[in-house]
Structures are given as C-alpha cells and as structure tokens.
C-alpha positions, 0 to 999 in steps of 0.5 A: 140236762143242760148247764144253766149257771152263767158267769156275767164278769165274775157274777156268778147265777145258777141260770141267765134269768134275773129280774131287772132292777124295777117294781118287782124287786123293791123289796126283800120280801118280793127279792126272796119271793123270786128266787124261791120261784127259781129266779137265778138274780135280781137287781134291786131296785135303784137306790139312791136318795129316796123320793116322791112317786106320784099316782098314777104311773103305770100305763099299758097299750094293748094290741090286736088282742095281746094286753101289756104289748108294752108297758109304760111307767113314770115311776122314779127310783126307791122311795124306802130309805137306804137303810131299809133297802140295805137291811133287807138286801143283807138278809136276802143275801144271806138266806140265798147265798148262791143267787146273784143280787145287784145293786143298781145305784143312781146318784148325783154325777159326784165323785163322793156320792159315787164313792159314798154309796158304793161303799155302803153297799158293798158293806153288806155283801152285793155280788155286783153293781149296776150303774143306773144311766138310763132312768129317762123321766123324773131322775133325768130332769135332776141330772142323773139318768139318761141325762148322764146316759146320753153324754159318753164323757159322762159316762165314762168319768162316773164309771171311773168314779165307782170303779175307784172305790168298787171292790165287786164287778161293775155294770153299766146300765144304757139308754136307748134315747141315744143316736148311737148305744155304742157310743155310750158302751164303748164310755162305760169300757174306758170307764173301766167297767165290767159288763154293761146291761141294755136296754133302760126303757125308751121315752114315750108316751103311751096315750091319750084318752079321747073322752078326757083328753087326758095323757095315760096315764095322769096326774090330776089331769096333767101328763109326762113322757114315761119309759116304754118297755115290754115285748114291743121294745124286744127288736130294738133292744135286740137290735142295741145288744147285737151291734155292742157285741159285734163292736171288737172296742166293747169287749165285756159281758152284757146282761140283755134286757128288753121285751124278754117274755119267754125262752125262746125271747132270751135264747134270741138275747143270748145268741146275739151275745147277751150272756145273762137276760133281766126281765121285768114286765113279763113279771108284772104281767103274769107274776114269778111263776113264769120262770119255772117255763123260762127254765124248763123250755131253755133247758130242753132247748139246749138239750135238743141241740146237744149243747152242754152249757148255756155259756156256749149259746152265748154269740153264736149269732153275732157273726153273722150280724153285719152291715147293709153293704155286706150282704149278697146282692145276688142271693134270690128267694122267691114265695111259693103258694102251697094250694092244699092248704090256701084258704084263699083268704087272698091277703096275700095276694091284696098285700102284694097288689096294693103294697109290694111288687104285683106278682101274685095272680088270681087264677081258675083251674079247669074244674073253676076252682080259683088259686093264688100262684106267684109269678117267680121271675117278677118276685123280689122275695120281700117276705111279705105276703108270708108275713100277712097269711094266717095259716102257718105253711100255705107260703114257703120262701125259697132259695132260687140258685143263681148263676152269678156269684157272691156280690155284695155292694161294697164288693160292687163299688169296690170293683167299680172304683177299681175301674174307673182308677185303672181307666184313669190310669191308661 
C-alpha cells in the first residue's frame, strides 16, 4: 500500500487531506471529531478578536440538479474567546499527537499584534501557522483580509512580522480577488514564508430572490457580497496553484484549496504541485465521512500506478503547464463519430452548426437510416460537440499526424522577426 504521510514544509500528516480553516473546525469537539473520521490535519478556524456573525449567511446555488455547486458564505472569523479556542487546540493536540493542526491567525497589520498571537499560539503546542490574507467580506472592511491580501507590501511586511516571532512553519493563505496570485506569492516568499495555501473564497454574490427581491442570503432584508467556494471554484484554483508552482521565484510548498470534493479533485491539486489539500465544503455538504473514500480511492490510485509515496505525485504536471504562445500550432485532432453507439440525439451536430465551425452532416444510409459524420479536413478539433454528447464513447478526439513540424507562435514570430532583420540587413 501506498505512503500517504506528507511533509508540507516541516509539517508533518499521516495523509494530504485537512480540513480547511472554516466552520468545520470551530471547535475541539469537531477537530477531534475529524481526525478519529481519519482526517490527517486541520486548520482551526481563524483566530483573532472574536466577533459578531450575523443570521443568515450561509447561501448555496444549485446547478442542473448537482446541490451546493458552490457555496457562499458572509460568515467572519471565531466568534468563541481566544482563550477557549486555545484550550480546546492544547487538548485536541494532545489527545492526536500525529495529526497536523494549524493555527490560522487574522489580526490587525501591526507588528505587536503579529507577535502577540504568535506567540500565544505557539504557547500550546500548534505544528504551523497559516496567515489568513484572504477573508474577502467583513474582515476586509476593517483592514485585514483580503484587503492586506491584495497589497503584495502588505503581505510581505506582516509575513515578515510573524515570522520574526514564529518558531514553527509559517503559511501563507492568498486571495483569489487579485489580478495576478503570483504577485501576492511571490510577497508571502520575500516575507520569508514557508509554504503558502490558495485559494481563500472569491467575492460573489450567490442570488437574489425573485419574490422578495432580497439578496441570498439576507439579513432583515439587506445583503453583502460573500466568499464563494465549492466545486465550482475548482478550475480557478487549480488554475492559481499551477501558475505559483511553475513560477522558479515561489519555490515553497503549497497546501491546494479549492472545490476539492473527491480523490481524484485532490490527485488533480497535487499533480499541478500542491503537496497537501484543505477541503471544506464538501465536508459541509456530506459530513467527515468522506474522507474515508478520499483515502481509499488515492490509495488504490497510486497503487495502480506503482507509485510508492503520495510525495512522488506531487508536480509531476507542472511541466507541462505553459503559456499560450508555447503550445504547437501545427498539432491537429479531429472528432470522430462511433455510429454504433450514436443515438442521434444530434446535439453535436446542433452545437457545432450553430456554435463552432459547420463541419458535422446529417446524412441517410442505403437502408435510410440517418448518421452524423464529421467532415475532418473542416475540423478545428475544438472538443465541443464531445463536451455537449451524453453518451461516454459515441465521439473520439483523434491525433491527425501532420506533416509540418513543431511550430509554436513565439517559435513563429521568432522566425518572422529573424527575417525581416536579415532582410533589413541585406
């Protein structure tokens, strides 16, 4: 059996799946709740000054039948005293001695408030720190939050601040509400820190009641934007994870968050370089349970492909994520219709007349029998009539070899400018 223990810049897991800082682990009971489920970590929920939360905050939307799509909440950091949070973080520490628990931390952008709460925390025994800079509603109106999370100065001065005083490993948690995360990431690096974790929810707002003309959700009739997350979100932060790990400047661990509902979500995370994932609202949705699938199906995986340690996943994708203008423009797949097992629902053949590029023709066979086949030299290999077919197999994307070789567009302009400077030149 596979090794699913991972090391996330000196913190040490028996497996990559942790609970991110977040509702479910607001408490001691629920921390020791998940980790007898066989969660392998937790980062408690943030801690700070306690605050107000407000009724309701909690929103969902729905899509095509799948609930909780995504997940939008107004909900702030603990509202439970500090001194409550640490005793029950001291207990759960020592009755789980090998499982990882960090503590995220959201204080004011002061050097002695840094240093303050590290300290405290520390005090009772946490494995890590994970600085929260990304909180986008409620906190980021008082200064903290994304609203520190979107200045990379910021960033990187309260990073330095904590790790003035931090003895254990310090994490970095981003926002997505930026034009560029690797920005922020490669701050959270010159601060000094140890790892970062992406993605914090994104701004948004999950509806508005049609009846009422209320937001969703509300409070006595008014609404504020919310942090959207759940397995919509799961491209963009994929997306976020990928770019900081190819970037040679952000050379630390990251711990993936983001839509991560299954196995094969976090398999995806780690393989575009996320060594550890967080996972909170497929906990909401379906309880602690579900790591014990997470587990078992990651477990077979690397089984089945004779990979001895879960470490040994983590990157192996990274390479070959690139930029637009290195891909090869002479590469060609066309779609090809398997007619035994069409149903000649001929959404495929809508989608590409009315969206793409024509190439799909009805046609009648001898026995006047209609079928759907492709014109391939009119093909432009888009993928998307076998995106919009239901049945699994009736269209095949297929490599076409091509004679020309390897040209990629900044190989192209390259050449082009070669040209016209030896044409200058003569």
């Amino acid at each position: 059996m596979a090794d699913l223990s991972i090391n996330l810049a000196g913190i040490k897991s028996p497996n990559p799946f942790w609970l991110a800082s977040a509702p479910p682990t607001n408490s001691g009971y629920q921390v020791q709740r998940a980790f007898e489920a066989g969660w392998g970590g937790a980062v408690w929920k943030t801690l700070g000054d306690p605050i107000l939360n407000v009724s309701s905050r909690f929103a969902a939307v729905n899509f095509n039948g799948q609930r909780v799509a995504g997940f939008n909440n107004i909900e702030l950091i603990t509202d439970r005293p500090l001194e409550i949070n640490l005793k029950e973080i001291y207990e759960t520490k020592k009755r789980f001695p090998n499982h990882a628990i960090i503590a995220s931390l959201m204080v004011e952008p002061k050097q002695e408030k840094w240093h303050e709460i590290v300290k405290r925390v520390e005090d009772i025994g946490v494995d890590g720190l994970e600085l929260n800079f990304g909180c986008p509603h409620g906190m980021a109106e008082r200064g903290m939050g994304s609203a520190s999370g979107q200045v990379p100065e910021l960033v990187e001065k309260q990073t330095y601040w904590v790790k003035e005083a931090a003895k254990t490993p310090v994490i970095v948690k981003l926002t997505p509400n930026i034009t560029d995360i690797t920005a922020t990431a490669e701050a959270a690096v010159r601060g000094g820190a140890d790892a970062i974790s992406m993605i914090n929810t994104i701004n948004s707002l999950a509806g508005v009641d049609l009846d009422t003309w209320n937001t969703i959700p509300h409070v006595a009739g008014k609404g504020a934007h919310g942090g959207y997350c759940g397995p919509a979100v799961k491209p963009i932060a994929l997306n976020m994870v990928g770019e900081c790990a190819r970037n040679p400047h952000i050379n630390v661990p990251i711990s993936g968050i983001g839509g991560i509902s299954n196995w094969k979500d976090a398999a995806e995370f780690l393989l575009m370089g996320a060594t550890g994932v967080q996972i909170c609202t497929a906990a909401m949705h379906h309880g602690f349970s579900i790591v014990e699938d997470m587990i078992d199906g990651l477990s077979n995986y690397l089984d089945e492909k004779g990979i001895a340690s879960v470490m040994d996943l983590v990157g192996k994708s990274v390479p070959k994520y690139s930029d637009w203008g290195d891909l090869d423009l002479n590469y060609k797949i066309v779609a090809r219709i398997n007619n035994d097992v069409c149903i000649n629902c001929n959404k495929c053949h809508i989608s590409c007349e009315d969206t793409s590029h024509q190439c799909i023709d009805m046609l009648v066979d001898d026995n006047g029998k209609p079928f759907l086949k492709v014109r391939e030299e009119d093909c432009v290999g888009c993928n998307l009539c076998s995106i919009v077919c239901p049945v699994d197999g009736a269209i095949d994307m297929v490599e076409v070899k091509q004679p020309l070789p390897s040209m990629t567009w900044n190989q192209r302009q390259a050449t082009i400018q070669k040209f016209l400077v030896d044409r200058v030149a003569k």
